[in-house]
C-alpha positions as CSV (number, residue, x, y, z in Angstrom):
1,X,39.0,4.8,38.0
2,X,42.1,3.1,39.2
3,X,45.1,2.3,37.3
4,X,43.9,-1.4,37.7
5,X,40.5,-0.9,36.4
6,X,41.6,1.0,33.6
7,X,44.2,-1.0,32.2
8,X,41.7,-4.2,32.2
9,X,38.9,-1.9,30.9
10,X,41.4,-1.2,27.6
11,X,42.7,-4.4,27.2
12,X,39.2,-5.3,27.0
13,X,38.7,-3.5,24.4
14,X,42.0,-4.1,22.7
15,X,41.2,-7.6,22.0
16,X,37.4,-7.3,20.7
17,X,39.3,-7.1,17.2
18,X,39.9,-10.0,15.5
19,X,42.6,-10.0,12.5
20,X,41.1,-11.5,9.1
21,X,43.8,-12.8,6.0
22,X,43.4,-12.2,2.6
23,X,42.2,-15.8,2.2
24,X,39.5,-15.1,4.6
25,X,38.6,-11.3,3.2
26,X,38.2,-13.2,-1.1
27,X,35.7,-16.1,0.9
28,X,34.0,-13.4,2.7
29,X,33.8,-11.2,-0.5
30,X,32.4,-14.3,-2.6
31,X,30.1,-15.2,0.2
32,X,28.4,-11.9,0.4
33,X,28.6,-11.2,-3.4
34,X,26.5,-14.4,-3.6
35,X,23.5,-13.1,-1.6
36,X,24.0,-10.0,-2.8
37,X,25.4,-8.0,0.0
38,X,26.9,-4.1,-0.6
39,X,29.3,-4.5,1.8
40,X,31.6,-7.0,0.0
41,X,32.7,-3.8,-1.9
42,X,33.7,-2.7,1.0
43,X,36.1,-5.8,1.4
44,X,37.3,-5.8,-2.2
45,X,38.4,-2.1,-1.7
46,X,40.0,-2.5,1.5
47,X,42.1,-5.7,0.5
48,X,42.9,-4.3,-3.0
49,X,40.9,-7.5,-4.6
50,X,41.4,-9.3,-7.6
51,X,39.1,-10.3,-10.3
52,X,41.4,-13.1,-10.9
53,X,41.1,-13.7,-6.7
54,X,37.4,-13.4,-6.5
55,X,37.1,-15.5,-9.3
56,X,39.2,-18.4,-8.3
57,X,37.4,-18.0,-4.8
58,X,34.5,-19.5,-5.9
59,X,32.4,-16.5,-7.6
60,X,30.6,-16.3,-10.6
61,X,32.4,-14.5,-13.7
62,X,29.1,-12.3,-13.9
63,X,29.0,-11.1,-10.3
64,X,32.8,-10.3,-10.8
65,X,32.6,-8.5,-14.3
66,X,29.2,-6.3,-12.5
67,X,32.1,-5.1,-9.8
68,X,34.9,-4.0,-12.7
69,X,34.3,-0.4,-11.8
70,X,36.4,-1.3,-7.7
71,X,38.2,-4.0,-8.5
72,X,42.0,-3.9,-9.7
């Protein structure tokens, strides 16, 4: 592969990340809390979540209390 090639080939995949903010990670965590989806623990964890965050994002104070266990 050329230097060319290779250098569009990684830049390629260099920008098939997208960066997310807090802000987005608490309405993505309340989103999938709501339909019940495992991988919002995954969000709260990596973000270092909030009950206080979750729960002024819009999520219900019993989803949030069934999550104590990972959140801060």
């Amino acid at each position: 592969m050329g230097k060319a090639k290779k250098r569009s080939f990684h830049l390629g995949i260099n920008q098939n990340f997208s960066t997310m903010t807090r802000e987005d990670a608490i309405k993505g965590a309340v989103s999938m809390l709501e339909k019940g989806n495992d991988e919002a623990d995954n969000l709260i964890t990596l973000f270092g979540l909030s009950a206080e965050e979750l729960l002024e994002g819009g999520a219900s104070y019993e989803t949030v209390k069934s999550r104590k266990s990972i959140l801060k």
